[in-house]
C-alpha positions as CSV (number, residue, x, y, z in Angstrom):
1,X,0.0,0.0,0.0
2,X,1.1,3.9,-0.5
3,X,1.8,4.0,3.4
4,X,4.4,1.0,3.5
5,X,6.6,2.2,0.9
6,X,10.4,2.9,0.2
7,X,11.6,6.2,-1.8
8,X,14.5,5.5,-3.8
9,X,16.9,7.8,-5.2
10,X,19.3,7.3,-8.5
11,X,22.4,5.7,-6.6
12,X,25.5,5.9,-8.6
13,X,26.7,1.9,-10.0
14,X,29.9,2.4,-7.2
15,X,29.6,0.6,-4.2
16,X,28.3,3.0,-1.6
17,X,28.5,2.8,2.7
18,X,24.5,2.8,3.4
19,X,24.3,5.3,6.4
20,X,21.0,5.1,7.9
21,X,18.7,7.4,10.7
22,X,15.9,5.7,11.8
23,X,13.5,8.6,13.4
24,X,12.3,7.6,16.6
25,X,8.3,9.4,17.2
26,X,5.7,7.0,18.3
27,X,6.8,3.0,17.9
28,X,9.1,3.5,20.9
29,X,10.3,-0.1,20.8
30,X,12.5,-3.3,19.0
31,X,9.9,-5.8,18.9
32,X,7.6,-5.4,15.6
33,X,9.7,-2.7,14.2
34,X,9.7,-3.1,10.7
35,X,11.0,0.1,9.4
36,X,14.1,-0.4,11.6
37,X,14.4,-3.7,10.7
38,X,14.3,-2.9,7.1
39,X,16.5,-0.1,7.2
40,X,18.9,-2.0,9.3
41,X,19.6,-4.2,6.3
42,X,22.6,-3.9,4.2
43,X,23.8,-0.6,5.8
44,X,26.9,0.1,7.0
45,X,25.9,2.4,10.4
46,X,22.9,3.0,12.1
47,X,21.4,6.0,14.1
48,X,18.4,5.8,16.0
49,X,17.1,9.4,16.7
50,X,14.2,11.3,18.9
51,X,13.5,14.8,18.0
52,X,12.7,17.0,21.4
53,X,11.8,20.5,20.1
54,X,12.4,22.5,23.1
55,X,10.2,24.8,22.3
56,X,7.1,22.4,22.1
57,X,8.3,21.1,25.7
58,X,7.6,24.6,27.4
59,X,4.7,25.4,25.9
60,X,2.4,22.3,24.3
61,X,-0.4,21.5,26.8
62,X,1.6,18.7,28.3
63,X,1.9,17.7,32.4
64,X,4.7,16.5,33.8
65,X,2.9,12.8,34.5
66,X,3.4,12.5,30.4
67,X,6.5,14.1,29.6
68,X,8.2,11.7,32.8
69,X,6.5,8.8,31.0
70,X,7.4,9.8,27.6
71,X,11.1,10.4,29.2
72,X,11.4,6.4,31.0
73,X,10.3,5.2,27.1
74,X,13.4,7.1,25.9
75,X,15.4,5.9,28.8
76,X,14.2,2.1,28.3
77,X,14.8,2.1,24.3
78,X,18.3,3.8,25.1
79,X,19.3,0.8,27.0
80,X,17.9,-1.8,25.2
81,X,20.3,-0.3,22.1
82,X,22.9,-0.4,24.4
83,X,22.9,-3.9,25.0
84,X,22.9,-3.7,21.0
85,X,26.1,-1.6,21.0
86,X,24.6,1.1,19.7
87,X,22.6,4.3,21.6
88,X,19.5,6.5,21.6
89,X,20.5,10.0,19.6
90,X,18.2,12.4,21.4
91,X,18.4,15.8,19.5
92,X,16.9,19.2,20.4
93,X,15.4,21.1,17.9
94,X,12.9,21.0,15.0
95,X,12.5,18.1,12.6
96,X,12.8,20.7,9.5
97,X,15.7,22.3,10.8
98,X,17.1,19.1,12.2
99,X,17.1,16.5,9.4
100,X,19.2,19.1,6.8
101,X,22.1,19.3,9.3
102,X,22.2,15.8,10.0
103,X,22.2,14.3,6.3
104,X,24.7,16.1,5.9
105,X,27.0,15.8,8.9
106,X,26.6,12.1,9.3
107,X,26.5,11.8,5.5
108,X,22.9,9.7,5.3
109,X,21.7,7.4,2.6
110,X,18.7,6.4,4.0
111,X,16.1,7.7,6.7
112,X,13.2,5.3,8.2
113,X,10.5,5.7,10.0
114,X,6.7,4.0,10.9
115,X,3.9,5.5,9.2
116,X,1.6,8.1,11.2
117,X,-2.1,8.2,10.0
118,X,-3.1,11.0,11.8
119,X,-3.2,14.5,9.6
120,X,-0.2,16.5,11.8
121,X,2.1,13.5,11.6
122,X,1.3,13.0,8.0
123,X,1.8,17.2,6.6
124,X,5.0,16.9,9.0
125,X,6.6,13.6,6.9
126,X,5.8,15.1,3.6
127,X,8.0,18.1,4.6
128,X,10.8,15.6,5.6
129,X,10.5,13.1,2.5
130,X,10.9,16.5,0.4
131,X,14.0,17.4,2.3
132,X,15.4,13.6,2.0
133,X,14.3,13.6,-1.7
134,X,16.3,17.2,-2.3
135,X,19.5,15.1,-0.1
136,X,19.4,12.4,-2.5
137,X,18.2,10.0,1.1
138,X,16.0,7.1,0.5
139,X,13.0,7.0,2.5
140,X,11.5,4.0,4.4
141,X,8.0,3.8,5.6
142,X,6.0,0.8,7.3
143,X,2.9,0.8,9.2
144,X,3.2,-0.4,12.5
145,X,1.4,1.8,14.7
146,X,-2.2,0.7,13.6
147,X,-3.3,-2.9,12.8
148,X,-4.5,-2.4,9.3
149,X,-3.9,0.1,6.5
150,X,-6.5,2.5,7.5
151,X,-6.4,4.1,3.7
152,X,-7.8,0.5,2.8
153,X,-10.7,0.3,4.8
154,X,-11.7,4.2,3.7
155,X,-10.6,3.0,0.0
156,X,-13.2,-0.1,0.8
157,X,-15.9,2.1,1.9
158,X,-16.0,4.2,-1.3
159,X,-13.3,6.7,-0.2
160,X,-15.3,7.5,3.0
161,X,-14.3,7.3,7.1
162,X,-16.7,4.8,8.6
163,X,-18.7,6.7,10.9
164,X,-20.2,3.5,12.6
165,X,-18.4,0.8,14.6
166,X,-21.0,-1.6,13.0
167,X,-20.0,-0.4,9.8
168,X,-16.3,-0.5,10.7
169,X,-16.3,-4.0,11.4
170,X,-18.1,-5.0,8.5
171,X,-15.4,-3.4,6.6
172,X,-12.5,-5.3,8.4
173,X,-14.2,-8.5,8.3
174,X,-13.5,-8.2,4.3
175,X,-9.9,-7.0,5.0
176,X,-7.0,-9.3,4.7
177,X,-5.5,-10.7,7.8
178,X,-3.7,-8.2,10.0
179,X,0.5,-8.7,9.5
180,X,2.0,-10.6,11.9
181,X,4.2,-9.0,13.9
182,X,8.2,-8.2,12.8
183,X,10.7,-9.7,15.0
184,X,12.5,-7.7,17.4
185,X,15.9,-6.4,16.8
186,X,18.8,-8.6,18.2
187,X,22.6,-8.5,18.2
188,X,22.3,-10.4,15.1
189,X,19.8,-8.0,13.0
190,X,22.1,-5.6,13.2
191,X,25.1,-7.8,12.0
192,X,27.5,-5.8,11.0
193,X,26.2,-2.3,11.2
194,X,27.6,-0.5,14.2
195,X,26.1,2.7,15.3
196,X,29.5,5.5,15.7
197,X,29.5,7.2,19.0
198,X,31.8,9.8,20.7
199,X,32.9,10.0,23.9
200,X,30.5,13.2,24.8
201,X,27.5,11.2,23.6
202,X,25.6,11.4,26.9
203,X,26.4,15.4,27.3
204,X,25.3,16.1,23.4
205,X,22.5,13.3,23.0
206,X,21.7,11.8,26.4
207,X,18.3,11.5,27.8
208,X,17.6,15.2,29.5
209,X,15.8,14.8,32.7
210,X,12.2,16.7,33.9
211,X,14.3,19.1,35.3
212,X,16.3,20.2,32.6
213,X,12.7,20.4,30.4
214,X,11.9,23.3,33.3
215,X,9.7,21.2,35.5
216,X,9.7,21.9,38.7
217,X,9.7,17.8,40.5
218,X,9.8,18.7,44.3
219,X,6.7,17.0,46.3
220,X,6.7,14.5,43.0
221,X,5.4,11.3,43.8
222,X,6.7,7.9,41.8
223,X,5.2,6.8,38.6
224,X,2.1,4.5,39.1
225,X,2.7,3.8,35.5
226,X,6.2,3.2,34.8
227,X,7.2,4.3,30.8
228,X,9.0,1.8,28.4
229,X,8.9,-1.4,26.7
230,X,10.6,-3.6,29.0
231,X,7.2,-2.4,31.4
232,X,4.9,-2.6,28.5
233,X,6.2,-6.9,27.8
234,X,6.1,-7.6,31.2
235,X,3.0,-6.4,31.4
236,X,1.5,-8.4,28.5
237,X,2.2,-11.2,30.0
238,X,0.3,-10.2,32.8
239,X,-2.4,-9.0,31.5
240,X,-2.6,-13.0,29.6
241,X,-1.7,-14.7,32.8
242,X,-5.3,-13.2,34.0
243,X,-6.8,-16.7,33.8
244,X,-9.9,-15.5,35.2
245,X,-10.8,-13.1,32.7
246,X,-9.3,-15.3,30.1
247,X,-10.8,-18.7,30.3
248,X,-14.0,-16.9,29.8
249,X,-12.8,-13.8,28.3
250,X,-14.8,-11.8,30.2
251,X,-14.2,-9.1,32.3
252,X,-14.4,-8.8,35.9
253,X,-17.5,-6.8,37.1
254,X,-16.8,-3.5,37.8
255,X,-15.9,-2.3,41.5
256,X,-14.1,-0.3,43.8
257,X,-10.7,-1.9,42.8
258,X,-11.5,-1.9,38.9
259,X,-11.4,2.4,40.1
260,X,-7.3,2.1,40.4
261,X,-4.8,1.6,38.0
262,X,-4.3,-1.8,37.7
263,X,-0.5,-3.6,36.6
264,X,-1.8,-5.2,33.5
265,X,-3.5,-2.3,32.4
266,X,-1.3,-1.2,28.6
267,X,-2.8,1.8,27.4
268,X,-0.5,4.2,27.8
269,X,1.8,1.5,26.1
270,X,0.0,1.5,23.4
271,X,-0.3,5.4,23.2
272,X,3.2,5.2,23.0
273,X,4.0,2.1,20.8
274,X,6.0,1.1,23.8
275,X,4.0,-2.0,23.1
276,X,3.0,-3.2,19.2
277,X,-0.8,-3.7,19.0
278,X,0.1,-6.5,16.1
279,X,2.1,-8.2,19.1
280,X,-1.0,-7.8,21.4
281,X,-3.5,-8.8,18.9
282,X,-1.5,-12.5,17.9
283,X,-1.2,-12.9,21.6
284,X,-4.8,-12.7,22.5
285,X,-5.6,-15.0,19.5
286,X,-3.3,-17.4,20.3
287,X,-4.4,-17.2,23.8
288,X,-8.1,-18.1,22.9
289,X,-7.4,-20.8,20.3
290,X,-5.6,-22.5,23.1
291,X,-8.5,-22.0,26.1
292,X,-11.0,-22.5,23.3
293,X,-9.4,-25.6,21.1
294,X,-8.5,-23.7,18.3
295,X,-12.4,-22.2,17.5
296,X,-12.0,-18.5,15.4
297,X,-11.9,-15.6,17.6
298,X,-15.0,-13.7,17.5
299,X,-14.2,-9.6,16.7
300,X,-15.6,-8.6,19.8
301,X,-11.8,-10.4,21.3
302,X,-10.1,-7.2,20.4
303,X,-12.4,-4.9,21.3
304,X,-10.2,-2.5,22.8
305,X,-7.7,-2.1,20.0
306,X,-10.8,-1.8,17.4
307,X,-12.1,1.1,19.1
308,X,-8.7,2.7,18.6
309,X,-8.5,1.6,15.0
310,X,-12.1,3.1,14.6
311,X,-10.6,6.5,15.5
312,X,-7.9,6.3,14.0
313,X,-9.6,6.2,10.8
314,X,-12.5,8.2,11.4
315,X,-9.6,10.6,12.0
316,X,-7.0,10.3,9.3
317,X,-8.4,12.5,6.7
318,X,-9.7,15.3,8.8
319,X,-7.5,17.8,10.5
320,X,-10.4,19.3,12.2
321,X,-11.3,16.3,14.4
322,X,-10.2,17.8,17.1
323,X,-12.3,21.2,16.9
324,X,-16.3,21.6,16.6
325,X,-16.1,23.9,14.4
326,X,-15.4,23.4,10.7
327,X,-15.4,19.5,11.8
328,X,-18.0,18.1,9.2
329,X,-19.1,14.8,11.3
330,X,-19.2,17.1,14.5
331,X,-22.9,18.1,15.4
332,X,-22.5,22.0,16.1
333,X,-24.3,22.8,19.6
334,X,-23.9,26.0,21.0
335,X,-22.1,25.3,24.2
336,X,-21.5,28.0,27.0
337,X,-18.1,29.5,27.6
338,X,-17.9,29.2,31.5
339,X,-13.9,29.3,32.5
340,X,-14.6,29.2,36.3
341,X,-17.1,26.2,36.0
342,X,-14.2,24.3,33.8
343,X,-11.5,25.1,36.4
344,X,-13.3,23.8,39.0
345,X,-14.0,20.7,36.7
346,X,-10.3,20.3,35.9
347,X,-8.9,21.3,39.5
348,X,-11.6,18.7,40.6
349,X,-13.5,21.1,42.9
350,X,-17.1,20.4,41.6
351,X,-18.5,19.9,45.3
352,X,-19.6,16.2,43.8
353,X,-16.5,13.8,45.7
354,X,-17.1,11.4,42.8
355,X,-15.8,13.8,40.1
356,X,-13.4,15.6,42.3
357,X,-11.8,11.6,43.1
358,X,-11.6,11.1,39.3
359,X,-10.2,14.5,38.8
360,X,-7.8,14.4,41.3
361,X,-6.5,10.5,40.4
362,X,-6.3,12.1,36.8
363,X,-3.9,14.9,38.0
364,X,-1.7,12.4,40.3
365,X,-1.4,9.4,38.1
366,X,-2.6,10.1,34.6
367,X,-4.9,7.8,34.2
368,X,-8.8,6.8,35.1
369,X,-11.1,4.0,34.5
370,X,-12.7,4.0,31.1
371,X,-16.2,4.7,33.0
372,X,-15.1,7.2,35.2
373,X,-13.6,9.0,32.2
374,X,-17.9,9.4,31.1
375,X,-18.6,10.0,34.1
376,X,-16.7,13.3,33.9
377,X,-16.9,14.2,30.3
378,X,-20.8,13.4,30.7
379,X,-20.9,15.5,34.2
380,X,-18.6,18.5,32.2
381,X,-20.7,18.6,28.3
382,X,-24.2,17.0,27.9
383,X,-24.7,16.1,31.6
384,X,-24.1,19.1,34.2
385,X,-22.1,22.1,33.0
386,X,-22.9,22.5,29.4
387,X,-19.6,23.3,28.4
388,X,-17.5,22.4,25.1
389,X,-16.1,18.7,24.5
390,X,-13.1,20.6,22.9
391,X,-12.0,22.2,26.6
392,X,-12.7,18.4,28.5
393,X,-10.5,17.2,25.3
394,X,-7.5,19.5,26.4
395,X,-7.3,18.6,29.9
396,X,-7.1,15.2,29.4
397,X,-4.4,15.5,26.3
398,X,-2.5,17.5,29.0
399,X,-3.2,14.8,32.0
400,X,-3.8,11.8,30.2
401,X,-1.0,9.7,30.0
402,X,-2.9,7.3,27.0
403,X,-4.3,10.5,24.9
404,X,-4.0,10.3,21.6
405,X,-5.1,13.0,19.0
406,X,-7.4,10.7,17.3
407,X,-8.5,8.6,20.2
408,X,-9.1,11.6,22.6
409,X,-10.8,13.2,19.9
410,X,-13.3,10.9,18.7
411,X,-13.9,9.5,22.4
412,X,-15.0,13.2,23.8
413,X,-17.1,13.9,20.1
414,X,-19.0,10.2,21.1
415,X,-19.5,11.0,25.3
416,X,-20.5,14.4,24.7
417,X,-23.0,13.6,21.5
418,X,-21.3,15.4,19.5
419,X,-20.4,12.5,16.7
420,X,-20.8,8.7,16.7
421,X,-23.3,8.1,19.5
422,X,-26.7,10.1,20.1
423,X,-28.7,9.2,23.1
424,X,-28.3,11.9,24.8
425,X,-31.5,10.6,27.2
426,X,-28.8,8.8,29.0
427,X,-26.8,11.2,31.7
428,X,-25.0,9.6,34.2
429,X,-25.6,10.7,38.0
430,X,-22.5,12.0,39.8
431,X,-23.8,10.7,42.9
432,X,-25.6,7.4,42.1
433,X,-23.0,6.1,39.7
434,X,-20.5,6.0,42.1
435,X,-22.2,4.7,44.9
436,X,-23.4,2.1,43.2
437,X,-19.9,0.7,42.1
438,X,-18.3,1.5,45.0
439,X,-20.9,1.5,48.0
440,X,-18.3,1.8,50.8
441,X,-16.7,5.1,49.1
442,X,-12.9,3.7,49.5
443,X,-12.4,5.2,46.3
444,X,-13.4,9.0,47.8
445,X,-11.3,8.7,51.0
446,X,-8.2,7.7,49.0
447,X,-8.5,10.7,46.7
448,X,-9.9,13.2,48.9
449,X,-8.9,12.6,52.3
450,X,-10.7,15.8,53.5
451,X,-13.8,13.8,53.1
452,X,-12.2,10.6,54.8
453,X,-14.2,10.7,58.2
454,X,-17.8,11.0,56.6
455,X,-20.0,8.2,57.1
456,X,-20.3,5.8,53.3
457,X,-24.1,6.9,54.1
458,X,-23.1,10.5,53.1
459,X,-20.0,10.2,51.7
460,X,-20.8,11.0,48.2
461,X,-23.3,13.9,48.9
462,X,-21.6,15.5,52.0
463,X,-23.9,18.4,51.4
464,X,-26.8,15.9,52.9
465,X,-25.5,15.4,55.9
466,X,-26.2,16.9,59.1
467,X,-24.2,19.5,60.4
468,X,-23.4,17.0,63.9
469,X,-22.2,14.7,61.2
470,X,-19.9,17.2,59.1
471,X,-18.3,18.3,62.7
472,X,-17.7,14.5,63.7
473,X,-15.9,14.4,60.3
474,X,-14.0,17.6,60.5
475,X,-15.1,19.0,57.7
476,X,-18.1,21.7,57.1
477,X,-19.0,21.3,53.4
478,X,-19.2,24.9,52.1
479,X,-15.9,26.2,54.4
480,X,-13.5,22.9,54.3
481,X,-14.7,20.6,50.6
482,X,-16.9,23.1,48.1
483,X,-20.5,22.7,47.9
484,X,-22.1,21.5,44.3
485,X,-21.0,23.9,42.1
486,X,-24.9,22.6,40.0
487,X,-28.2,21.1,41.0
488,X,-27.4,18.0,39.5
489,X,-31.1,16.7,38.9
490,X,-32.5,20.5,37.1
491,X,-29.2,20.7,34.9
492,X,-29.0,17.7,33.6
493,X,-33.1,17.6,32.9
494,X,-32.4,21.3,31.4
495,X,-29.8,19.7,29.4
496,X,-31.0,16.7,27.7
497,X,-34.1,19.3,26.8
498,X,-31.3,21.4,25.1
499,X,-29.6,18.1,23.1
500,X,-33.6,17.2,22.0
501,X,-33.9,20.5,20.3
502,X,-30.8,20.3,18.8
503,X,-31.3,16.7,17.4
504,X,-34.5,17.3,16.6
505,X,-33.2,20.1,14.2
506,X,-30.7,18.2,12.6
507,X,-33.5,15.8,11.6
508,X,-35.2,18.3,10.3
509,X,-32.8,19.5,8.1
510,X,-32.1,15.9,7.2
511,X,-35.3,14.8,6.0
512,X,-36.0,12.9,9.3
513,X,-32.6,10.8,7.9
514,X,-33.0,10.6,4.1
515,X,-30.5,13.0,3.2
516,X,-27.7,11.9,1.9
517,X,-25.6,13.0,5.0
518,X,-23.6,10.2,6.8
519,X,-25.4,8.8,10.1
520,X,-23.6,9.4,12.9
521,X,-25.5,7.5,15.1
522,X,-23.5,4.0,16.4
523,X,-26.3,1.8,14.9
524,X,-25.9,-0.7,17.5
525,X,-22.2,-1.5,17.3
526,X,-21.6,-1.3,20.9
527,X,-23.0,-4.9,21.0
528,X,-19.1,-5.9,19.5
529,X,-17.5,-4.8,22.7
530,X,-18.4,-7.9,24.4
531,X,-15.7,-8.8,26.8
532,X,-14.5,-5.9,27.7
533,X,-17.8,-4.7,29.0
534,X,-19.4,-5.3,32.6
535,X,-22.2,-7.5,31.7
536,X,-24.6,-6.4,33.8
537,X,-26.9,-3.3,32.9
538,X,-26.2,-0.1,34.5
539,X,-29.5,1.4,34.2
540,X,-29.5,2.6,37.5
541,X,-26.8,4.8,36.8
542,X,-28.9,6.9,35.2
543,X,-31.6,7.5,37.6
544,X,-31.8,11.5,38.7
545,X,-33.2,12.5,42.3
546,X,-37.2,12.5,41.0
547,X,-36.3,12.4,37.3
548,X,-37.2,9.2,35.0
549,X,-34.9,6.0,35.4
550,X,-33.1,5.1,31.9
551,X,-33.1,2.3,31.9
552,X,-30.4,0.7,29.8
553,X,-26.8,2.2,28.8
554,X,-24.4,2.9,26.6
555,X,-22.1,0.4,27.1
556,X,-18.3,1.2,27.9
557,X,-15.9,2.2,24.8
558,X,-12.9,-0.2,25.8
559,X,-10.3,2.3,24.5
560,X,-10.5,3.7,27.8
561,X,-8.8,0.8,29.9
């Protein structure tokens, strides 16, 4: 396909030393590496490089929680070349400015890299091919970061994105098989090529350190989620060893423990390419054909890196997925500004414990249960506040240690009814949810130890509880923990009110769905998550103090594990 393809330049008939970069950006690992592999072959030296524009590190909305994790990947992949006598190049700079200097100091043949679908990677490699092209540097792409060529499902489905996950599937079911993995890179891959180094290598290329970015890392606390691939393997294997939710493949019910981050949890390794989702994928089928005697997996097996795929491609071919505006499979609701309602959201001061826990665990570890995350973005858009999936979007690309341009995107578009998903009827209760899947309120005291001597019986409405009780618990809500910022049960019925007018519009300027227009709706495709939902129904998530009970639910989007 165009995206696995290698540029050639006219190389004179003399035999010429093959000096190669490979260009480190996502794919931080050996294993399933097929650009580096490829490149590897037949050259004379190899350079692996990561570009760190300076710049970008001071002022991109990015914490500290994913710049440390992005840093350990750097550190792991260094090492693991090091056993490989060779190193990690880290280079500061721009990749434009960068790659000029460097074809020409290291005199380069030939550049490598993996494919990126999504529309800034791709406008960024066509600058650099151009500038290879002009050096006379052969170019080497391969997709690894995705599981199929996602310009072949679009090319399948007439040139379009498929804007349903039931229509997605039907359109991989006719793909050919996903590639297996490529080997790792060993001592003996790279053969003979030897990677030259200097004795200042660490002082010019090493690793920099938080500090050195400018972060301040007093009062830091250590990673819950460790970066790297030697993490992200060991993990696999932990995450298959989980006989209990592998014989059946099904996935524990949810409860207070499912809340915390959990050691075989991988996205942020995906995120990352710290770990190959081809590598995952062959695992968890070889996995079932042995529990299950060799019977075909169903789809619904990989839920979780479908779901990515699905945004991914939804994605590739429009660089406004990420705003409302301009975004042609975004529905355009007129959302209120409200900068001190979205602080108090972000800082997790709501007055509701159960968003202020997630919002708080989001901030110390970088990462939250796929539910909780709709919890929030329902309690922050559709739900309670009214305000704009694109502001819930940036606080978790800065916090999130697994967001990912396409994935973030599309997930905030589908919980906020924006795109993909439209029963807006269903609103999640920032009281009721969490007391329901975590009764005791464990999950509150760890996050917000202010509320740690409140009774479970009030724990996740303080505001409920008599004023003898807030005394006995040292803490007066409305002087110690913030009161609701909203009435939860007159917002939210105000709200879906609002989403019914606007949907009802956009049917009428449809033709009540004959126009031509794609469907955003998900008609029914959450049925394919299948193991990686609970499978019991939360309707009584939904219920408001008074309000009608919904009662079934959208089930889970398993991206968010």
């Amino acid at each position: 396909g165009a995206n696995n393809h290698t540029t050639r330049t006219d190389l004179s008939s003399e035999v010429m030393v093959v000096n190669t970069i490979h260009w480190f950006r996502k794919g931080l690992r050996l294993h399933d590496n097929p650009s580096l592999r490829e490149s590897i072959q037949g050259a004379d030296t190899v350079r692996c490089v990561y570009i760190l524009d300076p710049w970008f590190a001071g002022s991109s909305n990015v914490g500290i929680n994913r710049w440390r994790f992005l840093l350990q990947c750097l550190e792991d992949l260094d090492a693991s070349l090091r056993k490989l006598n060779s190193r990690l190049f880290v280079i500061r700079g721009q990749p434009t400015d960068v790659f000029p200097r460097l074809f020409k100091e290291w005199n380069i043949t030939r550049l490598s890299y993996e494919y990126d679908s999504e529309p800034f990677g791709k406008e960024r490699d066509a600058a650099i091919k151009k500038l290879a092209s002009e050096a006379g540097v052969e170019v080497t792409v391969r997709i690894s970061h995705t599981l199929y060529d996602l310009d072949k499902i679009i090319e399948l489905n007439g040139g379009q994105s498929p804007l349903t996950y039931k229509r997605f599937q039907t359109l991989i079911s006719r793909m050919e098989a996903v590639e297996t993995p490529a080997e790792a890179i060993t001592a003996e891959v790279m053969g003979s090529c030897t990677t030259p180094l200097s004795d200042d290598h660490d002082e010019k290329f090493g690793v920099p350190s938080l500090e050195e970015l400018g972060f301040d890392t007093e009062g830091l606390s250590s990673a819950v989620w460790p970066g790297g691939e030697t993490e992200a393997l060991t993990r696999l294997e932990r995450h298959l060893e989980r006989k209990a939710w592998v014989a059946n493949f099904e996935r524990p019910r949810m409860n207070a423990n499912s809340l915390l981050a959990s050691p075989t949890g991988l996205s942020p390794y995906l995120r990352f390419g710290c770990l190959s989702c081809r590598l995952f994928y062959f695992k968890l089928t070889d996995l079932y054909r042995k529990v299950k005697k060799n019977s075909s997996p169903p789809l619904s097996l990989y839920g979780q890196l479908l779901w990515r795929e699905f945004f991914y491609t939804a994605a590739t071919n429009n660089p406004r997925f990420d705003k409302m505006e301009g975004n042609p499979i975004c529905v355009q609701i007129p959302w209120d500004r409200n900068p001190e309602a979205l602080a108090k959201w972000a800082e997790g001061r709501t007055g509701f414990p159960w968003i202020d826990a997630i919002m708080t665990q989001l901030r110390q570890e970088g990462w939250i249960h796929h539910l909780a995350r709709h919890a929030v973005a329902c309690f922050l858009t559709r739900g309670d506040l009214w305000i704009s999936w694109e502001e819930g979007m940036k606080v978790f690309e800065e916090l999130l240690l697994d967001a990912d341009w396409s994935v973030n995107a599309g997930s905030w578009m589908w919980l906020s009814c924006s795109s993909f998903f439209q029963q807006f009827f269903h609103c999640y209760c920032p009281v009721g949810f969490g007391r329901r899947t975590d009764p005791n309120g464990d999950y509150i005291r760890r996050y917000l130890p202010i509320l740690r001597g409140f009774p479970a019986k009030y724990i996740y409405d303080p505001w409920n509880a008599p004023e003898s009780v807030q005394k006995a618990a040292k803490c007066v809500i409305g002087v110690h923990y913030p009161k609701p910022m909203v009435h939860h049960a007159e917002a939210s019925r105000l709200n879906i009110e609002r989403m019914k007018q606007i949907y009802q519009q956009l049917s009428c300027y449809r033709g009540l769905g004959k126009s031509n227009k794609p469907d955003l709706a998900f008609d029914g495709g959450f049925a394919g998550d299948g193991p990686l939902q609970p499978k019991r129904k939360w309707g009584k998530l939904y219920e408001h103090d008074g309000s009608p009970t919904f009662r079934d639910h959208p089930r889970g989007c398993c991206i968010f594990r």
